[in-house]
N, C-alpha and C positions, 0 to 999 in steps of 0.2 A: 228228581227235580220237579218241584210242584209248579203251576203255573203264576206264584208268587211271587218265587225268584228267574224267571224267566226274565232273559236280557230288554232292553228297550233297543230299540230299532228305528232309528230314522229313515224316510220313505223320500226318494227324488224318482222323479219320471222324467223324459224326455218325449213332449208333443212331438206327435208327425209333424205341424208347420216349425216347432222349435228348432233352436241350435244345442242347448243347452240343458242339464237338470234343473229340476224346479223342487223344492221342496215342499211335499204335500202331506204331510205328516207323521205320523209314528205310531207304532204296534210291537206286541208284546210276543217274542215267540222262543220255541227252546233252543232254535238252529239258525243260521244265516239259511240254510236253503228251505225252510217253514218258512222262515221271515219276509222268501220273496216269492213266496207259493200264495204265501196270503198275502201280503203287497198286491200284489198281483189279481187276486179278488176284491181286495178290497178298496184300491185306489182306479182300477183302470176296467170296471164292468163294462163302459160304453167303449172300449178299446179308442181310448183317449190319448195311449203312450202306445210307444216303439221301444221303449227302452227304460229299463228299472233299474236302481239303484239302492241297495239295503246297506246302511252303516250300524254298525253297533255305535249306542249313542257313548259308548264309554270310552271309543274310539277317538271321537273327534272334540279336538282341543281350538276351541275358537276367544277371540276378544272379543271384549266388553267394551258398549255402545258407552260405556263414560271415560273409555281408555281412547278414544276416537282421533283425540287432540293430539297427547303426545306419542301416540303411534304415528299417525300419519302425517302432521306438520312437519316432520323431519324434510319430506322429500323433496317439499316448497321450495329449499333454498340451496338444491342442484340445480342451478340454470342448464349444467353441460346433458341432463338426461333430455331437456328436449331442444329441438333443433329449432329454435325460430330466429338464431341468429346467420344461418346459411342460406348464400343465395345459390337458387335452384336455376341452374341453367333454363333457357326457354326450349331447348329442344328436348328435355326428359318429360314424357308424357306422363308417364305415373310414376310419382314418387308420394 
């Protein structure tokens, strides 16, 4: 395997103050475990993350920003997914 065909690799970290991955970009490497050896050098020198994340980019099937509308306007016109027609008793502290 030369370094030509070598997989593509998407890169997420999780910040110490974070909840969550971040995508911080992407590298070329032969293995998922080179992939987060270098991640690892490459995204986080100032030990910026707690927590790394290597996808193979051929892994992840994501939608398109012009598919936005009729993806997601479907869910507009479930009233019953959110609750704003229930009254919340006054003695439930957290709901």
């Amino acid at each position: 395997m030369t370094e030509a065909t070598w997989p593509l690799y998407e890169v997420f970290v999780r910040a110490k103050r974070g909840l969550s991955h971040v995508h911080v970009g992407s590298l070329h490497a032969p293995d998922a475990p080179m992939a987060l050896h270098n991640a690892r050098d490459l995204y986080t020198r100032r030990q910026e993350g707690v927590s790394i994340w290597v996808v193979e980019a051929d892994s992840i099937t994501a939608s398109s920003p012009d598919e936005r509308g009729p993806l997601f306007d479907p869910s507009a016109d479930k009233v019953y997914r959110h609750p704003t027609f229930y009254d919340v008793p006054e003695d439930v502290e957290y709901l």
